[in-house]
N, CA, C and O atoms as a GROMACS GRO file, in nm:
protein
  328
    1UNK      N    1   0.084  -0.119   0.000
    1UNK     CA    2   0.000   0.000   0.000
    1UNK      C    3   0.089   0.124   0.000
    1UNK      O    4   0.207   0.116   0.033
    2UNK      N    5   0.033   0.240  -0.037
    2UNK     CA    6   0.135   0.378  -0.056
    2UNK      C    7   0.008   0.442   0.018
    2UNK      O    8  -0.106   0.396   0.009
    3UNK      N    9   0.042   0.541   0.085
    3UNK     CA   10  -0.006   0.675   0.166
    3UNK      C   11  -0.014   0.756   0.127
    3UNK      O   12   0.106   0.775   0.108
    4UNK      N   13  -0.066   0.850   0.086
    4UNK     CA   14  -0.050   1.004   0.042
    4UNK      C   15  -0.132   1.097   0.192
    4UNK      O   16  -0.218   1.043   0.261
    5UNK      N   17  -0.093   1.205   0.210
    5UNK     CA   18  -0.090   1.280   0.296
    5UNK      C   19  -0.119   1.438   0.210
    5UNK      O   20  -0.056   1.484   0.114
    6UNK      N   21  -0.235   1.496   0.283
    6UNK     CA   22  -0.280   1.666   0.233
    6UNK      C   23  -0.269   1.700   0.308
    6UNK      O   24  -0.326   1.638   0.398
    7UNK      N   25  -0.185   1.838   0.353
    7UNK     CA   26  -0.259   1.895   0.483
    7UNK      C   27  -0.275   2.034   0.475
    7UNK      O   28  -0.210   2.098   0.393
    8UNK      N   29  -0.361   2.093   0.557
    8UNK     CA   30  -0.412   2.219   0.512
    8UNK      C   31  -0.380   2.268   0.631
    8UNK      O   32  -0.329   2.206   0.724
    9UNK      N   33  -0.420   2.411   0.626
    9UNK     CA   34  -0.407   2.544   0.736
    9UNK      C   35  -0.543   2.570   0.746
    9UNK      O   36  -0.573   2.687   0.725
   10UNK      N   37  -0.634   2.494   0.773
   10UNK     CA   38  -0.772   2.544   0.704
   10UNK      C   39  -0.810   2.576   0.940
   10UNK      O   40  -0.740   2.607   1.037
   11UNK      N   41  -0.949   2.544   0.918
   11UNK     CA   42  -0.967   2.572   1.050
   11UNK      C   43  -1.010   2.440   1.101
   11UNK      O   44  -1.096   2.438   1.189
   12UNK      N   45  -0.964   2.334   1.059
   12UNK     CA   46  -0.989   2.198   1.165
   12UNK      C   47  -1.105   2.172   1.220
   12UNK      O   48  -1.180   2.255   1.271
   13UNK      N   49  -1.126   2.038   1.211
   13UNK     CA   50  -1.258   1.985   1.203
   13UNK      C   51  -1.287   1.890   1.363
   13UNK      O   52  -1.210   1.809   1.414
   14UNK      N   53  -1.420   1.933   1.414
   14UNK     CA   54  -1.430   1.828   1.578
   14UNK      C   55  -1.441   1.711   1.507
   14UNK      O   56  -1.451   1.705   1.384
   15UNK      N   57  -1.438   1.577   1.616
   15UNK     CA   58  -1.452   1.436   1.536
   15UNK      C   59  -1.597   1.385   1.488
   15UNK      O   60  -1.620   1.280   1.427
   16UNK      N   61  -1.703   1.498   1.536
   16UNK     CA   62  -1.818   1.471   1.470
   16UNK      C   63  -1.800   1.534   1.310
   16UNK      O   64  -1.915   1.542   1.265
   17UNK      N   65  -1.726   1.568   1.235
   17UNK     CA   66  -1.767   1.677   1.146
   17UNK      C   67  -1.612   1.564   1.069
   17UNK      O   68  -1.606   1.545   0.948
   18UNK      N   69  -1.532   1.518   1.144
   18UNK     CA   70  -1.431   1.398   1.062
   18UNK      C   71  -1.510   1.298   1.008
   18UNK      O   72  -1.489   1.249   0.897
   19UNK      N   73  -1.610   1.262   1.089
   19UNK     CA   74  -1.685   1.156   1.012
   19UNK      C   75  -1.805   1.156   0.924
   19UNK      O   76  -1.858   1.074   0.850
   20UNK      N   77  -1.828   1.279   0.958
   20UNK     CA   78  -1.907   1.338   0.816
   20UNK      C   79  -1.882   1.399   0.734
   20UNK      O   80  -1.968   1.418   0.647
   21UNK      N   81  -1.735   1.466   0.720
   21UNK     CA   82  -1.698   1.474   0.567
   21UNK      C   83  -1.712   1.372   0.464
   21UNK      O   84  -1.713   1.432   0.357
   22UNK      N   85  -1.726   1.233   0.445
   22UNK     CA   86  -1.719   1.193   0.395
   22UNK      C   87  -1.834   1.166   0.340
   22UNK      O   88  -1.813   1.130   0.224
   23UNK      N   89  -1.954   1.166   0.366
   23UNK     CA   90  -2.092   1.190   0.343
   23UNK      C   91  -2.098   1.230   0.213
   23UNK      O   92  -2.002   1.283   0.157
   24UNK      N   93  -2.208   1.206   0.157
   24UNK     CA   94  -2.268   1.312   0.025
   24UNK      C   95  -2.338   1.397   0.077
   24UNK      O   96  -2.396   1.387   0.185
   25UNK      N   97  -2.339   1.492   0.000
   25UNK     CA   98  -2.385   1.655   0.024
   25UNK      C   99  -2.375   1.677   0.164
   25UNK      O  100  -2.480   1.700   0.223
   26UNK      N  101  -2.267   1.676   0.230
   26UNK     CA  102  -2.214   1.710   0.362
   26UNK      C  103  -2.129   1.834   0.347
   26UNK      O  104  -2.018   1.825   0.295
   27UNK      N  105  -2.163   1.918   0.378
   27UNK     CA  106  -2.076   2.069   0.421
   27UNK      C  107  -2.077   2.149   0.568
   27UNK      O  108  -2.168   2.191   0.638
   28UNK      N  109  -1.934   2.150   0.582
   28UNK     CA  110  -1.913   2.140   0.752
   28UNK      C  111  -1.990   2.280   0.733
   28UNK      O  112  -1.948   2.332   0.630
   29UNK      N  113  -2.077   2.349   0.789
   29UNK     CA  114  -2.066   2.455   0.859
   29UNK      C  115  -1.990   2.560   0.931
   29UNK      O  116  -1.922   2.542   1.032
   30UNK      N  117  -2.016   2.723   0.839
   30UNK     CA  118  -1.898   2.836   0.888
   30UNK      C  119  -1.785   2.851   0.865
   30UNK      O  120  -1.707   2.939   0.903
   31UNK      N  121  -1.757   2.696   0.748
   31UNK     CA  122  -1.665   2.786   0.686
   31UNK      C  123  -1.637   2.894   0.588
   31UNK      O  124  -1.696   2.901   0.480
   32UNK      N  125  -1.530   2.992   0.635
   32UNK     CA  126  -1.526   3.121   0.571
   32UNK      C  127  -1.452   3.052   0.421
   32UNK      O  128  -1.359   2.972   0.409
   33UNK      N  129  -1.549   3.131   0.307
   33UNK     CA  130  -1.497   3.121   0.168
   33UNK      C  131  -1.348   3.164   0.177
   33UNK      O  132  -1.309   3.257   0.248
   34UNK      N  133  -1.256   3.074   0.085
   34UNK     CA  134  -1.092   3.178   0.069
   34UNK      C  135  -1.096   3.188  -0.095
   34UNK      O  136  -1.007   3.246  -0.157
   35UNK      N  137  -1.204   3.129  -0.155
   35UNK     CA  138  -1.188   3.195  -0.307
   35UNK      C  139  -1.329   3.144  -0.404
   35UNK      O  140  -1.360   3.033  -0.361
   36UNK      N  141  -1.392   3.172  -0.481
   36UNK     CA  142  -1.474   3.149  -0.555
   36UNK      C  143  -1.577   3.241  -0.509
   36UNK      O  144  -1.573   3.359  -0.475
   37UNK      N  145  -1.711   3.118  -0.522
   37UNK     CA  146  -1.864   3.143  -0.432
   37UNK      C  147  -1.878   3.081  -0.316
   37UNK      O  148  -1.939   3.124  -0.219
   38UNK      N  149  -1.809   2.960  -0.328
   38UNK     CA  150  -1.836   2.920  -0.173
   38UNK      C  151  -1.943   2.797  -0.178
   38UNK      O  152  -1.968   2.719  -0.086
   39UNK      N  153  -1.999   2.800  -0.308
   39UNK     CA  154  -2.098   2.747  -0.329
   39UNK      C  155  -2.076   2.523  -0.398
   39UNK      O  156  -2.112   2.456  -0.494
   40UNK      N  157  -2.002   2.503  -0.275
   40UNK     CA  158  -1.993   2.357  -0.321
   40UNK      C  159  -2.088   2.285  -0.255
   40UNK      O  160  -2.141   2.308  -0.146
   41UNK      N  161  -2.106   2.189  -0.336
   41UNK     CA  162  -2.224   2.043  -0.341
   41UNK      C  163  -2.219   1.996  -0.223
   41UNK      O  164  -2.322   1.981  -0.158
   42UNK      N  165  -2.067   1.958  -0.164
   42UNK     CA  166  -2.079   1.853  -0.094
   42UNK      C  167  -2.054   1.709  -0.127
   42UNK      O  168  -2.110   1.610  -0.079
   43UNK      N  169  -1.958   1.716  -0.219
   43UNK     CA  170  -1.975   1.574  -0.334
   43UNK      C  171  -1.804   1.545  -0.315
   43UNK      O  172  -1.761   1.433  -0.288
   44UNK      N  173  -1.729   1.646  -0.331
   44UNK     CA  174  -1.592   1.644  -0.357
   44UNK      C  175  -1.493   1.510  -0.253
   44UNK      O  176  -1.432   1.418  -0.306
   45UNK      N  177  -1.499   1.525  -0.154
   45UNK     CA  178  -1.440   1.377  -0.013
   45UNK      C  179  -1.514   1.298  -0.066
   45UNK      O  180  -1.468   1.201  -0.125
   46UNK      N  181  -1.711   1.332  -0.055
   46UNK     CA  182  -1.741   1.183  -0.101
   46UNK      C  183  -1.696   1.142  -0.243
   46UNK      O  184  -1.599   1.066  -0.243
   47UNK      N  185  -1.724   1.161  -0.311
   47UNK     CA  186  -1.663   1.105  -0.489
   47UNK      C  187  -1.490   1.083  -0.449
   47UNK      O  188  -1.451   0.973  -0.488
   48UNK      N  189  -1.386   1.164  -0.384
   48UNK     CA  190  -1.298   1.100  -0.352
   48UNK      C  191  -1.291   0.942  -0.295
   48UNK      O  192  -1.240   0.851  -0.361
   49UNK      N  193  -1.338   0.927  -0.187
   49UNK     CA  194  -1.367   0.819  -0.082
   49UNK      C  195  -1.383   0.722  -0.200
   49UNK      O  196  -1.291   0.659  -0.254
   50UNK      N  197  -1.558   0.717  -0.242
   50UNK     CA  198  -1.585   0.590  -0.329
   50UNK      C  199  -1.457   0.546  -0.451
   50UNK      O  200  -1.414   0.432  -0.464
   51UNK      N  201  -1.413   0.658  -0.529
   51UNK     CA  202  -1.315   0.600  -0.620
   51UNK      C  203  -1.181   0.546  -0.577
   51UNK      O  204  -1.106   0.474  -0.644
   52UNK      N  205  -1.162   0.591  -0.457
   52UNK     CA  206  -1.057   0.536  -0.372
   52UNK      C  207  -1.073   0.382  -0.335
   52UNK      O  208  -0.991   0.299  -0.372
   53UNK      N  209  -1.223   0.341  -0.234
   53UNK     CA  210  -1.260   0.278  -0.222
   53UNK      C  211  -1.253   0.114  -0.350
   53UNK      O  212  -1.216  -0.002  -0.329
   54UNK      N  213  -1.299   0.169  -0.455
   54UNK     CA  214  -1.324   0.118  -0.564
   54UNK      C  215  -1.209   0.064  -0.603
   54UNK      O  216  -1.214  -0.041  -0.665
   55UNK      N  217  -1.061   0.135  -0.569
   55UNK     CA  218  -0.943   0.080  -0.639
   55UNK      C  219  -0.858   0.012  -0.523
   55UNK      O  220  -0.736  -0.002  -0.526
   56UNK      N  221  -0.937  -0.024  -0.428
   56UNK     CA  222  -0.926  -0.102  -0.285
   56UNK      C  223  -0.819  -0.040  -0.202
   56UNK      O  224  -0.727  -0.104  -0.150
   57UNK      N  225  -0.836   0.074  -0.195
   57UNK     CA  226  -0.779   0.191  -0.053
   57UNK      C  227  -0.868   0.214   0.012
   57UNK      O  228  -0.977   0.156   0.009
   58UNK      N  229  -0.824   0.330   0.103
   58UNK     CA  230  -0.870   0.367   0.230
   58UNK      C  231  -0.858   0.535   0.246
   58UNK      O  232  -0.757   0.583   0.195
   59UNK      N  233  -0.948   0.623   0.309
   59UNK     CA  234  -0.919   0.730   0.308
   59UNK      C  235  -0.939   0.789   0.465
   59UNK      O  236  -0.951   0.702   0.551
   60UNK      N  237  -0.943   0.884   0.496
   60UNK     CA  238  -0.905   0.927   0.641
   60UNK      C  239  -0.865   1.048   0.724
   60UNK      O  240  -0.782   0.987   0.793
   61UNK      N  241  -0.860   1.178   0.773
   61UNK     CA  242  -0.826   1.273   0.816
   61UNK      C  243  -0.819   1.244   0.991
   61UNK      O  244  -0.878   1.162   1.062
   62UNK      N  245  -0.695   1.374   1.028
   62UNK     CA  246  -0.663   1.355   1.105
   62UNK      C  247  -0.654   1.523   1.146
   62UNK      O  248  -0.564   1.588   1.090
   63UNK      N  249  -0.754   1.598   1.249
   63UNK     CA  250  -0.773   1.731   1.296
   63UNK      C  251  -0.805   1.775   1.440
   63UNK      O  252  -0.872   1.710   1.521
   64UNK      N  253  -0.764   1.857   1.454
   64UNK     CA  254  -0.824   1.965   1.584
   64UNK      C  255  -0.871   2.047   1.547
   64UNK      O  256  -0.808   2.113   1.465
   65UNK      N  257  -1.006   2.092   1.586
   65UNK     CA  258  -1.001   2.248   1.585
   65UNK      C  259  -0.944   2.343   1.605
   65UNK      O  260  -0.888   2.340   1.714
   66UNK      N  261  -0.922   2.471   1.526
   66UNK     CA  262  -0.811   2.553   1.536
   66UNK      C  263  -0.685   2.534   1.459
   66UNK      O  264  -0.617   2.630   1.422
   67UNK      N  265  -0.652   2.400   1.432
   67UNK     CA  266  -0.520   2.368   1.383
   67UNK      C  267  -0.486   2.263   1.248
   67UNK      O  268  -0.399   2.177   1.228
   68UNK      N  269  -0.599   2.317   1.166
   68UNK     CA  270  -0.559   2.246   1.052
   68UNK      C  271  -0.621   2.114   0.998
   68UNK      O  272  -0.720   2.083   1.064
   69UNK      N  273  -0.592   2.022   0.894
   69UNK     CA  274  -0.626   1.927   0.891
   69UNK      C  275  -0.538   1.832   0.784
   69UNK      O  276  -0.500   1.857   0.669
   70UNK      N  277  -0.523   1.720   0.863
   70UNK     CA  278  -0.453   1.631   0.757
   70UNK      C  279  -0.554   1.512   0.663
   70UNK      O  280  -0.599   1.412   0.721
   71UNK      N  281  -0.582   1.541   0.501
   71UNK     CA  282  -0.647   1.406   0.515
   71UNK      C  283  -0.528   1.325   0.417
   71UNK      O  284  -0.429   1.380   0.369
   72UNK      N  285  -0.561   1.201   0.404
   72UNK     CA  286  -0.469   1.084   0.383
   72UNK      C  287  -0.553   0.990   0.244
   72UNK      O  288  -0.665   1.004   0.195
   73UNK      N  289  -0.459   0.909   0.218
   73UNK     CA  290  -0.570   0.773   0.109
   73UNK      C  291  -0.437   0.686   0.105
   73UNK      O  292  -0.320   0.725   0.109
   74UNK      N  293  -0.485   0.561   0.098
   74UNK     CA  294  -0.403   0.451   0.051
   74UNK      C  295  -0.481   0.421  -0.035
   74UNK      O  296  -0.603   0.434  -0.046
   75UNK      N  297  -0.353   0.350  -0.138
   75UNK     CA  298  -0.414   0.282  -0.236
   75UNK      C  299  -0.339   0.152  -0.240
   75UNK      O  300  -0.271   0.146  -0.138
   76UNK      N  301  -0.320   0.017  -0.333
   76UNK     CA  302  -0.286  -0.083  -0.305
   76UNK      C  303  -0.146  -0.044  -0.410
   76UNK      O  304  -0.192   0.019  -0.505
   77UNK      N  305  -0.006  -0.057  -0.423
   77UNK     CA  306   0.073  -0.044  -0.521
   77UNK      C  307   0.037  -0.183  -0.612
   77UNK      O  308  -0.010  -0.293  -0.583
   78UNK      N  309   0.098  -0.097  -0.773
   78UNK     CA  310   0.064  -0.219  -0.912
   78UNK      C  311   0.157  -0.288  -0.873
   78UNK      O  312   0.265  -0.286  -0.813
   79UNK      N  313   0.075  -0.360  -0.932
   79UNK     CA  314   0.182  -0.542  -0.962
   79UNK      C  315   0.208  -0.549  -1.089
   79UNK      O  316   0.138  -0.479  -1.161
   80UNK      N  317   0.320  -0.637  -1.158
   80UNK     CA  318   0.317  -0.661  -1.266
   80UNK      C  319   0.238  -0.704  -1.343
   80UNK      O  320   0.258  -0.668  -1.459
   81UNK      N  321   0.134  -0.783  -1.322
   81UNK     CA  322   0.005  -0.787  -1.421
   81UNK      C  323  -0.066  -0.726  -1.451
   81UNK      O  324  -0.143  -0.753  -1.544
   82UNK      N  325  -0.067  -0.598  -1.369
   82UNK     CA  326  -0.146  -0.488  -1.408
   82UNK      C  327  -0.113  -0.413  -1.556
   82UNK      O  328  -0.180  -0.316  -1.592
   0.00000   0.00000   0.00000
């Protein structure tokens, strides 16, 4: 398996709001726009997750409030038959 690691400066998420990012049409609440409209679905983690899922990884964040957020994905590394 390989890891990948994001991490942001954003404003960090309680562990009720870690386990519902991943949701469809889930949008944490209050967060302040830093560019566009502001205006997302709620689709973006979930459609991550499932295609992750699908190629038999795992996905995951790791936050405090106040201090950021790390999220993560494994995926399985190719084999030669691939």
């Amino acid at each position: 398996m390989t890891r990948v690691y994001i991490k942001d400066q954003g404003p960090g998420l309680t562990p009720v709001e870690q386990q519902s990012v991943w949701e469809r049409f889930y949008r944490v609440k209050g967060i302040q726009v830093q560019y566009g409209t502001g205006e997302g679905l709620g689709l973006g983690l979930y459609l991550c997750r499932i295609i992750i899922q699908w190629h038999g990884g795992q996905v995951g964040v790791e936050s405090k409030k106040g201090e950021g957020s790390t999220f993560w994905f494994t995926l399985p590394m190719a084999t030669e038959d691939c």
